[in-house]
TORMAR-101847 format. One record per residue (C-alpha): x, y, z; chain; residue number from 1. Coordinates in Angstrom, 1 decimal. Each point is the difference from the previous one (the first is absolute). Layout:
<pts>
<pt><east>X</east><north>Y</north><up>Z</up><kette>A</kette><nr>NUM</nr></pt>
...
</pts>
This chain:
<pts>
<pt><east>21.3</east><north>1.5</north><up>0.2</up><kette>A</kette><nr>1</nr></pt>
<pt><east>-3.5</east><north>1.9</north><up>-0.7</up><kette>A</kette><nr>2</nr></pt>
<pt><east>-2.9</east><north>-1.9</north><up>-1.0</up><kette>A</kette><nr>3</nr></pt>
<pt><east>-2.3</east><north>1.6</north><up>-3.0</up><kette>A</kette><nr>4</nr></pt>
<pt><east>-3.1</east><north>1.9</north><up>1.3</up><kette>A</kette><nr>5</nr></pt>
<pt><east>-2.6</east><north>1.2</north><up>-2.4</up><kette>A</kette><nr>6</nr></pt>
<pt><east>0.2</east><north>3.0</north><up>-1.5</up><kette>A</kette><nr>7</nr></pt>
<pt><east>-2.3</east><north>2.7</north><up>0.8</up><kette>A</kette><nr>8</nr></pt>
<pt><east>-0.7</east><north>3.9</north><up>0.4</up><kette>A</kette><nr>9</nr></pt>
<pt><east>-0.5</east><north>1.7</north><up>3.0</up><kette>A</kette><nr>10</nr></pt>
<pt><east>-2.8</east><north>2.2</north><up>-0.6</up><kette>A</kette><nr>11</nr></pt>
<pt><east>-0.5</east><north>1.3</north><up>3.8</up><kette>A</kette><nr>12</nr></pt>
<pt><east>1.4</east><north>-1.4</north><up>3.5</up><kette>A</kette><nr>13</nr></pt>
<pt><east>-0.6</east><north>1.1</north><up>3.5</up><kette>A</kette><nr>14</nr></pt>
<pt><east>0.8</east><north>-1.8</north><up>3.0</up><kette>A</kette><nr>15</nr></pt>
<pt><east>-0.4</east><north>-3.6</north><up>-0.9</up><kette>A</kette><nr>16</nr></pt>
<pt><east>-2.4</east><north>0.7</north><up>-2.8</up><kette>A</kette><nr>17</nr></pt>
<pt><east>0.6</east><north>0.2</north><up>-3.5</up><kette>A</kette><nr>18</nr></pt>
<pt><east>-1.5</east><north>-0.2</north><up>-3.2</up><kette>A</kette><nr>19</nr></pt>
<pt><east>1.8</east><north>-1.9</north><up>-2.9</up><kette>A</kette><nr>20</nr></pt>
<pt><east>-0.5</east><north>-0.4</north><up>-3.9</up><kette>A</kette><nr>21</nr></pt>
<pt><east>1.4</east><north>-3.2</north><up>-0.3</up><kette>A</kette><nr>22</nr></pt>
<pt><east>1.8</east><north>-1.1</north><up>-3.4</up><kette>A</kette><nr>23</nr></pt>
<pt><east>-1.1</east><north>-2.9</north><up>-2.4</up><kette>A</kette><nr>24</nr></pt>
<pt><east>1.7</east><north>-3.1</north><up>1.6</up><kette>A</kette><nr>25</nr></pt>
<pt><east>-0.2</east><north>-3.8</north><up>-0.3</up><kette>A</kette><nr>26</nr></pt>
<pt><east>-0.9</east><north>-2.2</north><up>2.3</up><kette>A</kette><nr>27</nr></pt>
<pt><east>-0.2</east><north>-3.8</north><up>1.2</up><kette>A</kette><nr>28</nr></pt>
<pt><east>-3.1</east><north>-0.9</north><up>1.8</up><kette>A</kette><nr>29</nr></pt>
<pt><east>-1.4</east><north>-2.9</north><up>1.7</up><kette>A</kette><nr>30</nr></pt>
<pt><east>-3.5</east><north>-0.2</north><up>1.5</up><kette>A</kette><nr>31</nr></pt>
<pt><east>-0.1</east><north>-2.6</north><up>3.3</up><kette>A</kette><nr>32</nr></pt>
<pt><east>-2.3</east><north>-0.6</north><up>2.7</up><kette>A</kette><nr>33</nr></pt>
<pt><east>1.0</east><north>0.3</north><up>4.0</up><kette>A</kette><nr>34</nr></pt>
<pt><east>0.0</east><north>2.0</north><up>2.7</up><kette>A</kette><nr>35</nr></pt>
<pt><east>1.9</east><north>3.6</north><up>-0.6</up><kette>A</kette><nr>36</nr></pt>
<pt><east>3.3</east><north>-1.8</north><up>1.4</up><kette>A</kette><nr>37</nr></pt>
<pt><east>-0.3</east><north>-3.6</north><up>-1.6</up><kette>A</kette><nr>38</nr></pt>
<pt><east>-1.0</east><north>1.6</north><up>-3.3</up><kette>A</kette><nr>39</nr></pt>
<pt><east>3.0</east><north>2.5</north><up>-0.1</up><kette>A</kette><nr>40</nr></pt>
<pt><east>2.3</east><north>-3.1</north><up>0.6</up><kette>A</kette><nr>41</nr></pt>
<pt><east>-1.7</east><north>-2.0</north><up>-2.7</up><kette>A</kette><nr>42</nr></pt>
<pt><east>0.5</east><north>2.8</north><up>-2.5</up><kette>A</kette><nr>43</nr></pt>
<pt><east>2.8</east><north>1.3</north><up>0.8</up><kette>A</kette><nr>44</nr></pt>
<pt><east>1.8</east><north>-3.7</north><up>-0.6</up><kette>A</kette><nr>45</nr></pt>
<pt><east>-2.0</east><north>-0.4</north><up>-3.7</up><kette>A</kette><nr>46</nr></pt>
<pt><east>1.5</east><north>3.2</north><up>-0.9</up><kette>A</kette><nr>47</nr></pt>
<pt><east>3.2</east><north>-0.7</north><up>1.6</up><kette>A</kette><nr>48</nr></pt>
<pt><east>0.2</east><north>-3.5</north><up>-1.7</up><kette>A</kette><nr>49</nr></pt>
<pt><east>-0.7</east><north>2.1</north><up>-3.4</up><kette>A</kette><nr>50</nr></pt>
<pt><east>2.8</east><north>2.4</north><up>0.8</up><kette>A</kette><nr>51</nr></pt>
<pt><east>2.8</east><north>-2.7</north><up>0.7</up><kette>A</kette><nr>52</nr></pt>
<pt><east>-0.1</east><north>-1.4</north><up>-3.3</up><kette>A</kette><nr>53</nr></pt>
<pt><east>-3.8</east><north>-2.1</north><up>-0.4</up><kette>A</kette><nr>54</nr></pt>
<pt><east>-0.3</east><north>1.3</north><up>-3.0</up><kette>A</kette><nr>55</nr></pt>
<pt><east>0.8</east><north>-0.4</north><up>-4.0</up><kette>A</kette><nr>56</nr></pt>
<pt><east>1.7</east><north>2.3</north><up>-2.3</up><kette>A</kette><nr>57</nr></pt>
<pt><east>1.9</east><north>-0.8</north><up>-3.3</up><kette>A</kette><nr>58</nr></pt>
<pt><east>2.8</east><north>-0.7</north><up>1.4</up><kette>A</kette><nr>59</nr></pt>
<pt><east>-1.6</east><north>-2.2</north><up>3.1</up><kette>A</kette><nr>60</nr></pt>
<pt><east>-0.9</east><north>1.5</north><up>3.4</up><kette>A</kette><nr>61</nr></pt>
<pt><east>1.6</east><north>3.4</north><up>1.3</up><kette>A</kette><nr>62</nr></pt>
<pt><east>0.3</east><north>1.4</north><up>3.6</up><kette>A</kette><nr>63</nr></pt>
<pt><east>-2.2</east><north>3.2</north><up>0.2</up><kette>A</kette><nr>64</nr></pt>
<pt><east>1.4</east><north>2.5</north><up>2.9</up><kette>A</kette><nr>65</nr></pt>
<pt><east>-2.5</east><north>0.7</north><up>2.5</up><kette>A</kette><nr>66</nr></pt>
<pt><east>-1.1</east><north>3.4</north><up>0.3</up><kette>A</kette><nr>67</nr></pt>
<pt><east>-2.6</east><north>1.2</north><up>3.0</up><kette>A</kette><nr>68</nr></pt>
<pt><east>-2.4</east><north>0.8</north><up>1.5</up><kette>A</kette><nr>69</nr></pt>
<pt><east>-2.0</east><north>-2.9</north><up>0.1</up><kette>A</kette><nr>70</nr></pt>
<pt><east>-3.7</east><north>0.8</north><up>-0.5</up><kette>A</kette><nr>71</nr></pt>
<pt><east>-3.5</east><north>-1.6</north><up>1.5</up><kette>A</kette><nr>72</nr></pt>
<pt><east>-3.5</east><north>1.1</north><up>-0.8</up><kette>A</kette><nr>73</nr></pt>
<pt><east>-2.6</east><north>-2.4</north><up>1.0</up><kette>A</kette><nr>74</nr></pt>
<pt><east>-1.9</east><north>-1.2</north><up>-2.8</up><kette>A</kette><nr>75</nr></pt>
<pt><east>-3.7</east><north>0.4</north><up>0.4</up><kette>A</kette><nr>76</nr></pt>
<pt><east>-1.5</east><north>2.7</north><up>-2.0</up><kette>A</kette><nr>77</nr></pt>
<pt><east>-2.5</east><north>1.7</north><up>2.6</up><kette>A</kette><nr>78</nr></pt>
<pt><east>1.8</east><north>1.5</north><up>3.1</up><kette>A</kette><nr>79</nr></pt>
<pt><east>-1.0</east><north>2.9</north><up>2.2</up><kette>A</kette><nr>80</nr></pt>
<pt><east>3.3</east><north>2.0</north><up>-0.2</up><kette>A</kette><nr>81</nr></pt>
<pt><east>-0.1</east><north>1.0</north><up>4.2</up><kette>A</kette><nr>82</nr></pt>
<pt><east>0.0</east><north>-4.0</north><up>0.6</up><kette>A</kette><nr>83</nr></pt>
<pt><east>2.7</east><north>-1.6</north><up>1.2</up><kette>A</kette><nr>84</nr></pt>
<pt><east>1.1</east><north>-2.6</north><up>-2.4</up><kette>A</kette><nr>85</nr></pt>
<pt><east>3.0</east><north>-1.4</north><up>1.1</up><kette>A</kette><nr>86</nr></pt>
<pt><east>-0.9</east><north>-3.1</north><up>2.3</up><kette>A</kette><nr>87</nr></pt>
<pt><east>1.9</east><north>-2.6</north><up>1.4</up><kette>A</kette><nr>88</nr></pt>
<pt><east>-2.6</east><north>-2.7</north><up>0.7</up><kette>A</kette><nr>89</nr></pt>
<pt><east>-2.1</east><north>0.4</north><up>-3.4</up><kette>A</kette><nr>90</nr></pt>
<pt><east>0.1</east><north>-2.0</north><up>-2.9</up><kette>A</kette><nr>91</nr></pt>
<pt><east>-0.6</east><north>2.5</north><up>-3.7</up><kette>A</kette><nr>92</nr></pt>
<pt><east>1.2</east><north>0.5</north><up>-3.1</up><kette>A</kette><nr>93</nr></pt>
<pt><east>3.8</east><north>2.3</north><up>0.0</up><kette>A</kette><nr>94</nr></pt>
<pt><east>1.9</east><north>1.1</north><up>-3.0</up><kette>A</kette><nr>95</nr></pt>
<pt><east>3.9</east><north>0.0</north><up>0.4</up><kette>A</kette><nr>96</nr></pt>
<pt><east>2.1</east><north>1.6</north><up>-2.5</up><kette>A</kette><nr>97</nr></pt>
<pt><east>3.7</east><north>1.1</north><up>-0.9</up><kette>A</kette><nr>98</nr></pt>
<pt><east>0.9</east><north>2.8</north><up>-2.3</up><kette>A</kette><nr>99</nr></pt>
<pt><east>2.3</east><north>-1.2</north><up>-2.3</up><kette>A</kette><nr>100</nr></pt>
<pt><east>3.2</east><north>1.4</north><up>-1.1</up><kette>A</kette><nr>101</nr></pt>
<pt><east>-0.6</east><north>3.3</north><up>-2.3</up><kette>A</kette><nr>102</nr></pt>
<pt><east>2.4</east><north>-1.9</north><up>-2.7</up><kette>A</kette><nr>103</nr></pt>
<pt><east>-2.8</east><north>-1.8</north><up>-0.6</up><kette>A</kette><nr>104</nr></pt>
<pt><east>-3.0</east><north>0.1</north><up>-2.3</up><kette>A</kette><nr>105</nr></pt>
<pt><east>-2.3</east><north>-2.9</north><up>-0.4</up><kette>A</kette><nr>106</nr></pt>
<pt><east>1.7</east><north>-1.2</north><up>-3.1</up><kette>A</kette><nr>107</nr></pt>
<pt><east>3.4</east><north>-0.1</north><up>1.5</up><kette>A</kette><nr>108</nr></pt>
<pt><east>-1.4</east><north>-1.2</north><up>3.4</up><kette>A</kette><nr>109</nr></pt>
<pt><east>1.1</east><north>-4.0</north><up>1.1</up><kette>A</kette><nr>110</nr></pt>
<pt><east>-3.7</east><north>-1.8</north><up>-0.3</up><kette>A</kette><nr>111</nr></pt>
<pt><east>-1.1</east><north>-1.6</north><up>3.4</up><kette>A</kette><nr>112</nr></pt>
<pt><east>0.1</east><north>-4.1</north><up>-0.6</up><kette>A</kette><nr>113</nr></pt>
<pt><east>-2.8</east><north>0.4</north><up>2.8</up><kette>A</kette><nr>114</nr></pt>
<pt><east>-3.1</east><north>0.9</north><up>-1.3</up><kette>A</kette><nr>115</nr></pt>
<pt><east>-1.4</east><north>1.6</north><up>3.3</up><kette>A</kette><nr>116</nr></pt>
<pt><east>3.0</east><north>2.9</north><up>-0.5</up><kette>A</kette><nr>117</nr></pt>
<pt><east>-1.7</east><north>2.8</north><up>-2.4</up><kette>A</kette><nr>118</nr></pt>
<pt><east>1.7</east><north>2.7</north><up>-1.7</up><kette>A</kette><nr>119</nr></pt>
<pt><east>-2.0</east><north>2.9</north><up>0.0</up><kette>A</kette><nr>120</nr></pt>
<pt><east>0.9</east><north>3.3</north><up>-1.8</up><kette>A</kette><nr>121</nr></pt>
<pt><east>-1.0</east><north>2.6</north><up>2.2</up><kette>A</kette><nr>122</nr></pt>
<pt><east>-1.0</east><north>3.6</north><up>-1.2</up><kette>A</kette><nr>123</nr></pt>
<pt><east>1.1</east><north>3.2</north><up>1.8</up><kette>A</kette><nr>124</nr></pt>
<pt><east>-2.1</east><north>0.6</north><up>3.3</up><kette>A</kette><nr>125</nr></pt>
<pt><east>-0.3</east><north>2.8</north><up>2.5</up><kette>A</kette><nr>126</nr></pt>
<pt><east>0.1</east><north>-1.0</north><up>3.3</up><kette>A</kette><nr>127</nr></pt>
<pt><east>-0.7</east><north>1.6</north><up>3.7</up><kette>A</kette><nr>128</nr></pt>
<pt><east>2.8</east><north>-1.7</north><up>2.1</up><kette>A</kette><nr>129</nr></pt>
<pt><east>0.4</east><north>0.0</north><up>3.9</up><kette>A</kette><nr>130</nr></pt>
<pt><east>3.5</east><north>-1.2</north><up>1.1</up><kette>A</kette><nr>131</nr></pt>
<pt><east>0.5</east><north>-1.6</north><up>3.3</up><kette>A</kette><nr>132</nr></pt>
<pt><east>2.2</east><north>-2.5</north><up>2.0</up><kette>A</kette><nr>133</nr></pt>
<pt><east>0.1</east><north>-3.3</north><up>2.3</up><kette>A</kette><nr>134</nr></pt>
<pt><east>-1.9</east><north>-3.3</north><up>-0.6</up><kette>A</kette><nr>135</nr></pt>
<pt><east>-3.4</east><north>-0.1</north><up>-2.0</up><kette>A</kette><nr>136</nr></pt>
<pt><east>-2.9</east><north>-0.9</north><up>2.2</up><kette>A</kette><nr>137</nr></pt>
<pt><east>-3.6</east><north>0.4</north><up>0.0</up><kette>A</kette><nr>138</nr></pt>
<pt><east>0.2</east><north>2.9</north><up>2.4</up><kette>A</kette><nr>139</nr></pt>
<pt><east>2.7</east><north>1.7</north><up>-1.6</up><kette>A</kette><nr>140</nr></pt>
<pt><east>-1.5</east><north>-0.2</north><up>-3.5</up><kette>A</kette><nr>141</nr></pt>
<pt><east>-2.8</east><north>1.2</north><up>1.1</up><kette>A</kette><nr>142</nr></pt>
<pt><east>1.0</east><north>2.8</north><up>1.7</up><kette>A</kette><nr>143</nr></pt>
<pt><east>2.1</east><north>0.9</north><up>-3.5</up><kette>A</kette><nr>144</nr></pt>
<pt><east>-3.1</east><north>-0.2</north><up>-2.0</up><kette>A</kette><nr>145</nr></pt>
<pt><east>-1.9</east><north>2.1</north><up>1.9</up><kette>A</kette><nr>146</nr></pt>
<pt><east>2.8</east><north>2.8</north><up>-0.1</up><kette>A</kette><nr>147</nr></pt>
<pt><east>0.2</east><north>-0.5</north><up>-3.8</up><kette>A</kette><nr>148</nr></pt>
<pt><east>-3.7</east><north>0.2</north><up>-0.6</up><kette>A</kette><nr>149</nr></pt>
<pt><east>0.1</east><north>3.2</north><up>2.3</up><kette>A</kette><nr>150</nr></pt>
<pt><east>2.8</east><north>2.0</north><up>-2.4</up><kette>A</kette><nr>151</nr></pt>
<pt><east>-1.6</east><north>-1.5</north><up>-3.4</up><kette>A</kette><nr>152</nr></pt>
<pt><east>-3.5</east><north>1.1</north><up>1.7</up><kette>A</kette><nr>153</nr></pt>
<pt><east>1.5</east><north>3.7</north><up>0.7</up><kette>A</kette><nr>154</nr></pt>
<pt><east>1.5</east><north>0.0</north><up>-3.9</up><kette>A</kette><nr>155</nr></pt>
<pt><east>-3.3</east><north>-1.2</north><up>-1.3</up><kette>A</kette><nr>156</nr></pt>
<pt><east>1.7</east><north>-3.1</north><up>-1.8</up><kette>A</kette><nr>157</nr></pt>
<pt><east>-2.2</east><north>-3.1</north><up>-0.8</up><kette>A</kette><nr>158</nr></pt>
<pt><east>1.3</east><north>-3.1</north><up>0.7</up><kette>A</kette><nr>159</nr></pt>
<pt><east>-0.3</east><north>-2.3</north><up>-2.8</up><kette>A</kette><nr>160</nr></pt>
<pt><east>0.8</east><north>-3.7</north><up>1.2</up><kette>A</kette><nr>161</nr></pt>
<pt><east>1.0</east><north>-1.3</north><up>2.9</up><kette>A</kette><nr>162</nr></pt>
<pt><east>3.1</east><north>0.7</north><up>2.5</up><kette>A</kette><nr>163</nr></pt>
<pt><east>3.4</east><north>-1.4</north><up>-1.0</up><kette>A</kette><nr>164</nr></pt>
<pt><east>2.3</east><north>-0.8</north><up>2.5</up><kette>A</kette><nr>165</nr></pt>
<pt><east>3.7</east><north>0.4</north><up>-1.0</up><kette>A</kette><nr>166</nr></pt>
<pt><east>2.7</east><north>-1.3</north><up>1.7</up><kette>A</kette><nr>167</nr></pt>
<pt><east>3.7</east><north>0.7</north><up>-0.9</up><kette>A</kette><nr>168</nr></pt>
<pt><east>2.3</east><north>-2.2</north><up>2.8</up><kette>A</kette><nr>169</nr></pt>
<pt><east>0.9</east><north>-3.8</north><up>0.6</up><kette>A</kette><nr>170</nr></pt>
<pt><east>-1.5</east><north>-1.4</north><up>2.9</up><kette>A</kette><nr>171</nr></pt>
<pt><east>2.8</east><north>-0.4</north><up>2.0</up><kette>A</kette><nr>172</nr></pt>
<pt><east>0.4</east><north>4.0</north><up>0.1</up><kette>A</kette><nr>173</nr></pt>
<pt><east>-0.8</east><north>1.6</north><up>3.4</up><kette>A</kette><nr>174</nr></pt>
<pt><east>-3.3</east><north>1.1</north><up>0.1</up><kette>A</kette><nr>175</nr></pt>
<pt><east>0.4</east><north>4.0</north><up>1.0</up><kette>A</kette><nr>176</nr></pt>
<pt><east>2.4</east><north>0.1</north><up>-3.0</up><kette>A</kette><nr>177</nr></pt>
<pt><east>-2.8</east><north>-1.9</north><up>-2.9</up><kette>A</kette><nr>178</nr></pt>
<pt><east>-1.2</east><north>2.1</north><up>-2.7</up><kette>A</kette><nr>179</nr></pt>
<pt><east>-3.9</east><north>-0.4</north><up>-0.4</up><kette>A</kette><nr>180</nr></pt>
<pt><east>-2.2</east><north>2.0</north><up>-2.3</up><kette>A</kette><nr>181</nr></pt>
<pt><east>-3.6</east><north>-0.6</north><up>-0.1</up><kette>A</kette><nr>182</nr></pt>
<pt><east>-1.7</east><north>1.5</north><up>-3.4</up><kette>A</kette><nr>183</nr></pt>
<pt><east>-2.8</east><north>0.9</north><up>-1.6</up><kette>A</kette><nr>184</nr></pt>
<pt><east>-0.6</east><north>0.7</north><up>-4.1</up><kette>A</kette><nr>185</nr></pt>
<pt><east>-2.3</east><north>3.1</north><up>-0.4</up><kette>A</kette><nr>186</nr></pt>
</pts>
């Protein structure tokens, strides 16, 4: 059975490059601290807990399907775009998010009993996207980054926010055969 993506337009692609308009979604988003792998965890299980059914409706608590990828941005405001930010061993700020279902709007949405889960409306975004597989690491990231500020460099595109790591497998899958995209809005 396919899970939901997002919905976008593919405006160019080459390689493992591509730029994206992105359409309006929703999301669910929770802000928690950790390291890169602690903090994914966290969120990923307050979203997850959201998703199976802690949540209200007028008719009780509904199960949401789970859609992917699963997205992480780190949360500070003020990062050099060729650093590294992925990091096992320190502590910040991360924002973990699901897109949710496109049968949803916010007014038909399940409402989060937790009050850390947000439901954000997002608007539609373009987006300079490198594609790539095996585990996320430090080095790896890094090395993705740099090749995605190279092709948004040579296209004179602007990056506007920070990198957003998307990651579309369970993580039990093996990892030549995971799905990661690391993003940037422009």
């Amino acid at each position: 059975m396919a899970i939901e993506e997002p919905e976008f337009i593919s405006i160019e692609k080459k390689d493992a490059f591509e730029i994206r308009e992105y359409q309006p979604k929703l999301i669910a988003q929770v802000l928690v601290t950790g390291t890169f792998d602690s903090a994914s965890s966290k969120g990923f299980r307050l979203l997850a807990d959201f998703i199976f059914g802690n949540n209200k409706t007028n008719e009780g608590s509904k199960k949401i399907d789970m859609t992917a990828p699963v997205v992480s941005r780190d949360a500070s405001e003020k990062i050099d775009m060729t650093a590294p930010v992925v990091s096992e061993e320190t502590e910040r700020g991360w924002y973990i998010s699901f897109n949710m279902p496109k049968q949803y709007s916010k007014d038909t949405l399940p409402v989060p009993n937790n009050p850390e889960v947000k439901i954000i409306e997002v608007p539609t975004e373009k987006f300079a996207v490198i594609t790539f597989s095996g585990l996320v690491r430090e080095r790896k990231y890094a090395e993705m980054l740099n090749l995605l500020n190279e092709e948004m460099r040579k296209r004179n595109l602007e990056p506007q926010g920070p990198a957003i790591l998307a990651r579309y497998n369970p993580p039990w899958t093996l990892p030549f055969l995971r799905r990661n995209e690391l993003m940037i809005r422009f």
